[in-house]
Each structure stands twice: as structure tokens, then as C-alpha cells.
NUNUBA-246964 format. One line per 8 residues: their letters; for each residue x negated, y, z of C-alpha. Coordinates in nm, 2 decimals. Last residue first. Layout:
residues N
A	X/Y/Z  ...
***
This chain:
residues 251
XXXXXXXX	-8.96/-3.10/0.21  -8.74/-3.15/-0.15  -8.60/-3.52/-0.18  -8.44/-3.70/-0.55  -8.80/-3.74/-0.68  -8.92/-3.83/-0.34  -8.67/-4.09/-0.30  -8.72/-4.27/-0.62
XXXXXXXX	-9.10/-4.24/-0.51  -9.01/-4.48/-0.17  -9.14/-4.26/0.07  -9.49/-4.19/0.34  -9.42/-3.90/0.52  -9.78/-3.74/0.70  -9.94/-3.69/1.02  -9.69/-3.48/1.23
XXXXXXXX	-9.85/-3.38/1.61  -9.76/-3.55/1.92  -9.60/-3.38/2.23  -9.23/-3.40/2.11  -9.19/-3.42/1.82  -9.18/-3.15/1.59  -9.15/-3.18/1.20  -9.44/-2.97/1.02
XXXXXXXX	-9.31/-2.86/0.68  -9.34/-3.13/0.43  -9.66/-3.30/0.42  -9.62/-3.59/0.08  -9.74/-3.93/0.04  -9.59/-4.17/-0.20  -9.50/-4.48/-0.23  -9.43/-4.76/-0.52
XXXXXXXX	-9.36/-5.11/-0.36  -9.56/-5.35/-0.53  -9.56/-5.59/-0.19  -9.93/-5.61/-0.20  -9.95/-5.25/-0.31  -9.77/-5.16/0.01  -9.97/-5.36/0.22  -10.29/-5.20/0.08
XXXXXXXX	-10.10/-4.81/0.15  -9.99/-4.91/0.49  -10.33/-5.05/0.59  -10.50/-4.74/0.46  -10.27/-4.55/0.68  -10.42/-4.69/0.96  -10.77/-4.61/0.91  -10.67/-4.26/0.81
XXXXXXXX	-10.49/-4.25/1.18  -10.84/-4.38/1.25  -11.06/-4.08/1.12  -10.81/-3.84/1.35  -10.88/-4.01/1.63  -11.23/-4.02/1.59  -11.22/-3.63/1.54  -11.01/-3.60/1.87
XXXXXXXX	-11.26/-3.79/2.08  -11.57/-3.64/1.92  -11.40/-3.30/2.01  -11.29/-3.34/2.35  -10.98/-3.25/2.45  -10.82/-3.61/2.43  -10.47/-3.72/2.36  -10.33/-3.60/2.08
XXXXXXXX	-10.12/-3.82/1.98  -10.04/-3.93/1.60  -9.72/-3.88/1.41  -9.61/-4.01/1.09  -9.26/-4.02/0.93  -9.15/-4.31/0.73  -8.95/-4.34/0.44  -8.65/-4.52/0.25
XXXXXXXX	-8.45/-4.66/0.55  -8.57/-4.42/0.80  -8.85/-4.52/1.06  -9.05/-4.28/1.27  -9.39/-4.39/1.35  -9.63/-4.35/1.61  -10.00/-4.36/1.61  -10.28/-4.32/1.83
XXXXXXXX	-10.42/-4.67/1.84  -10.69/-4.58/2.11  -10.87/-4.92/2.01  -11.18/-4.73/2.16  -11.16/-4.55/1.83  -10.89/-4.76/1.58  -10.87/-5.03/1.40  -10.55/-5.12/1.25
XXXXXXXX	-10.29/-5.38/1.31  -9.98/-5.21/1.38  -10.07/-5.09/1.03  -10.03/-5.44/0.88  -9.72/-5.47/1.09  -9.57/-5.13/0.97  -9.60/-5.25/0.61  -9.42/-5.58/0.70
XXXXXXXX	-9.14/-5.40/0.85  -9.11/-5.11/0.58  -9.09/-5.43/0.33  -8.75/-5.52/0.50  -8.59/-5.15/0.52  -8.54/-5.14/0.84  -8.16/-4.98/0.95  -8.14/-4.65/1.08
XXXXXXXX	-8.33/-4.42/1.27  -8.60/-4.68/1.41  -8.84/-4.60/1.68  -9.24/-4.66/1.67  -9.50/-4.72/1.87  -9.38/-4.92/2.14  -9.17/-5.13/1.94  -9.44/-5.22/1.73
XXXXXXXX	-9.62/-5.42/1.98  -9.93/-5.25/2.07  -10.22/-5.45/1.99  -10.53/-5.66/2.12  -10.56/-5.90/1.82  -10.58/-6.26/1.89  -10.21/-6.26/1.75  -10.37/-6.14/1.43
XXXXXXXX	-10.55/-6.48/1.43  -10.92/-6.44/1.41  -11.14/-6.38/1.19  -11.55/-6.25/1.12  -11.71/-6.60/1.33  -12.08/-6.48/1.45  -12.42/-6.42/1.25  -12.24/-6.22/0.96
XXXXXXXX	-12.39/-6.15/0.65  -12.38/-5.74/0.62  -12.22/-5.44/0.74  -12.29/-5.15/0.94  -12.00/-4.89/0.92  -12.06/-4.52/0.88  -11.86/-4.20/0.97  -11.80/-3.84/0.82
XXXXXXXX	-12.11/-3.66/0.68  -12.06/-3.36/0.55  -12.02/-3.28/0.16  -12.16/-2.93/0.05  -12.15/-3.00/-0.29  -12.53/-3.12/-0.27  -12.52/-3.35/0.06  -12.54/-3.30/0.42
XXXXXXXX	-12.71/-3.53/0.68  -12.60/-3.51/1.04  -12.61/-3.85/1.19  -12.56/-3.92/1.52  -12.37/-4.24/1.52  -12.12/-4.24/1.80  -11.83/-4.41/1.57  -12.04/-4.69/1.41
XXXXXXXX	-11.74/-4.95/1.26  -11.82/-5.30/1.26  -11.79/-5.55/0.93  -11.91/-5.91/0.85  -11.87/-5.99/0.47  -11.71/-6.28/0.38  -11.55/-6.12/0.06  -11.18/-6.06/0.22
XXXXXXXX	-11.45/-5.86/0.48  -11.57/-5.65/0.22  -11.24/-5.55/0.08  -11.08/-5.48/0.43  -11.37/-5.24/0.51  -11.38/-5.09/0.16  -11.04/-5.01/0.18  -11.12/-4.86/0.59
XXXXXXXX	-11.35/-4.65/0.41  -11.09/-4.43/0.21  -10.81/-4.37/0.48  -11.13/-4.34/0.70  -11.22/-4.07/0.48  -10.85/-3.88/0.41  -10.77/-3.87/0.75  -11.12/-3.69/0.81
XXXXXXXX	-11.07/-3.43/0.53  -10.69/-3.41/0.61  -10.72/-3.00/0.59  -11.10/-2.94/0.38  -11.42/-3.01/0.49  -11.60/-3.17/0.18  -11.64/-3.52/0.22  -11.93/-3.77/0.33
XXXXXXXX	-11.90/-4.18/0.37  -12.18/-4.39/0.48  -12.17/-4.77/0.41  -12.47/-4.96/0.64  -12.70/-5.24/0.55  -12.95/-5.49/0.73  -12.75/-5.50/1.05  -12.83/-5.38/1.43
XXXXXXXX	-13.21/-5.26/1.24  -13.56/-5.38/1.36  -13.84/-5.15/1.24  -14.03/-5.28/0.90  -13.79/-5.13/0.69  -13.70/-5.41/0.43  -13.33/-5.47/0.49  -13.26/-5.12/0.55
XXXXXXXX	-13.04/-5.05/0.27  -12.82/-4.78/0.31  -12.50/-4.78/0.12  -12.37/-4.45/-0.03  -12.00/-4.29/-0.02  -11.90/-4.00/-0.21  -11.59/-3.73/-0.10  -11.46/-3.44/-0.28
XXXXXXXX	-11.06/-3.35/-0.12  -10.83/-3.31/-0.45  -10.73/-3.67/-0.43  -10.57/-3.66/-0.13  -10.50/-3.95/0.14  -10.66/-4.13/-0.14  -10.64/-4.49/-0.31  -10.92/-4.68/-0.32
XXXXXXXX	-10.99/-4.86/-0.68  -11.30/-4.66/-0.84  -11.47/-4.76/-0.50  -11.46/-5.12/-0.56  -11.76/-5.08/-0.80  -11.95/-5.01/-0.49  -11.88/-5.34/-0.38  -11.94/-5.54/-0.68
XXXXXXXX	-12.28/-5.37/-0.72  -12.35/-5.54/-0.38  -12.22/-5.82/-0.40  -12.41/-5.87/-0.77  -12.73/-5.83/-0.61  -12.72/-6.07/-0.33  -12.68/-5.96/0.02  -13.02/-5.94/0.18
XXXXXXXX	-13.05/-6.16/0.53  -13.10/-6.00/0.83  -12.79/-6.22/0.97  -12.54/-5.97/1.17  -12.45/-5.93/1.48  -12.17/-5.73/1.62  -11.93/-5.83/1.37  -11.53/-5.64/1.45
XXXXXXXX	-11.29/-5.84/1.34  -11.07/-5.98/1.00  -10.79/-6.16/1.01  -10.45/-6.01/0.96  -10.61/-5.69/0.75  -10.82/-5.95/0.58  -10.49/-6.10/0.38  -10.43/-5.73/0.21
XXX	-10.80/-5.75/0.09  -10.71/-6.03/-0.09  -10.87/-6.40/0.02
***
């Protein structure tokens, strides 16, 4: 199984064996990393596994991924953008997954990189698919409108992000679809700060899946922020396009 395949299979594990991964999994994993693809590139992050497999005091899982960034505009886009790959990678490899959203966990690192979010992970002790139809989702039509006519691979792409995790399975996203690109908008729905942050982490969540379905399909994107586009009461994310249409596009 590809990464691509888990996002149409893969669940949240909420028990896990306390059995040690093997070396080479986990060196595998972390040599993963050099493959994500960013939100943005200039924004520092670093991601480290904790291994708790020998601590004598009884962990939910025996291993948890930890992302950190520097704060910057799309910081927290831009991480679950990035942990959400290693997500999809691990569980293509077997490996159960769950995402820890109301983890208190403050720790800074050198370079002034804050901690973002963590997911437990490990050998699972329940089933880690199910059929995408299993999945409790929005149908596309309710979170998305079409200007003109689909481009084909744009519908597969938005099913894969259809399918995203998100915080309380909020699934904040809406999409605008032209024939060469698609606009991005996420609502704002809560006032409270946790609440907004988490939804900000999974709109990254989702765009990873957009990004790995893309690459499945070999269909060369990019992302770019024009000048905000209003709409409505939800706030622009990003415009994903086809690059001959970026290099022919200004804003």
C-alpha cells in the first residue's frame, strides 16, 4: 500500500500493542521526512519521536511523533500539512495512528520552534481500515461549488481531501472549483482559541491529502496566496493550480 491508498482506508487507533517497532521502521520513518512537501518551505519546523516503550509508567501507545515550527503566517497549516504525510505514510506501513489535539505540551526548542501537535502511534491492538464509505463525511457537494466544468483529476483530488481528519471531525473546508485551480476557504467557527488553532492544523491536514493525491496522479501544482478573495463568512486558505496556469496567472 502507497500512502495515497491509506488516505481511503486508514482510522483513528485507540489502542495500541506495547510492542517496540523494529529498528529499521523506525529509521524508515524518519527518513520519510526528506519527502513531505510544504505548505511553505521558508517556515523552520523538526519533528522527533518519543519513545516511551521502556518507561516504567503505563503510556496510551509506546511512541508519539511531535512536530514544532517557528511561528510564522501558515505556521500551523503548514504542520499538519506536514504531519498528516507522515500519518498516511505510517499507516500504508501497518502502523496504527491517532491524532492528540488536547495534549498539554509546551516544550520549546533551540531556534525558537513551538510545539504544534503530536500523534501516538505504534502496533495496533484493533483493525487500522475501513472502507472510505465507513467514513463519517460531508459529501462534496456540501462543501464545495463548481464554477465551470471539473477538471477530472480535480474530482479525485477533492475526494481524497473530502476525506481528511479533522478536530472533532469539524471538517472546515470549502472549496471553489475552476477548471485549472481551486480556491480554499475554511470556517471560522469557534471563538475559542484551541478551537480555532485545531482548525487551522486540519485545513493543513486536508491539504496534505490534495497535495499526496496529486502526486499520485502526477499532476504538477502549485500553491500560491494571492490577495485575500472574500467569501462570504469564511476566510481564504490558499489556490492550489495547474503550474502551466500559474506561469501564465499574476494574483
Amino acid at each position: 500500500m502507497v500512502p495515497y491508498e491509506a488516505i481511503f482506508k486508514r482510522k483513528t487507533v485507540r489502542r495500541f500493542l506495547p510492542d517496540p517497532l523494529s529498528e529499521k521502521e523506525l529509521l524508515d520513518l524518519m527518513k520519510y521526512e526528506k519527502n513531505l512537501v510544504a505548505q511553505d518551505r521558508s517556515i523552520l519546523t523538526k519533528m522527533e519521536i518519543l519513545d516511551v516503550t521502556k518507561e516504567k509508567k503505563k503510556k496510551k501507545a509506546p511512541y508519539y511523533l511531535v512536530i514544532y515550527s517557528e511561528k510564522k503566517e501558515g505556521w500551523l497549516s503548514n504542520a499538519g500539512c506536514l504531519i498528516e504525510q507522515m500519518v498516511l505514510y505510517m499507516a500504508s506501513k501497518g502502523i496504527g495512528t491517532r491524532y492528540l489535539g488536547n495534549v498539554k505540551y509546551d516544550k520549546v526548542l533551540e531556534g525558537d520552534l513551538h510545539y504544534v501537535i503530536m500523534v501516538a502511534f505504534g502496533k495496533p491492538a484493533e483493525e487500522i481500515y475501513r472502507p472510505s464509505f465507513k467514513a463519517k463525511r460531508k459529501p462534496l457537494s456540501a462543501i464545495s461549488v463548481t464554477k465551470e466544468e471539473m477538471n477530472p483529476n480535480f474530482a479525485t483530488m477533492l475526494e481524497a481531501a473530502r476525506l481528511a481528519p479533522s478536530a472533532l471531525n469539524r471538517q472546515p473546508w470549502f472549496f471553489e472549483v475552476f477548471p485549472r485551480k481551486i480556491r480554499m476557504y475554511y470556517k471560522r467557527r469557534s471563538k475559542i482559541k484551541h478551537l480555532s488553532k485545531m482548525d487551522e492544523i486540519s485545513m493543513g491536514i486536508m491539504l496534505a491529502h490534495l497535495l499526496t493525491a496529486a502526486d499520485e496522479l502526477w499532476v504538477d501544482v502549485v500553491l500560491r496566496r494571492p490577495e485575500q478573495v472574500p467569501k462570504g463568512k469564511m476566510s481564504y486558505f490558499l489556490t492550489l493550480s495547474l503550474r502551466k496556469e500559474e506561469e501564465g496567472e499574476k494574483g
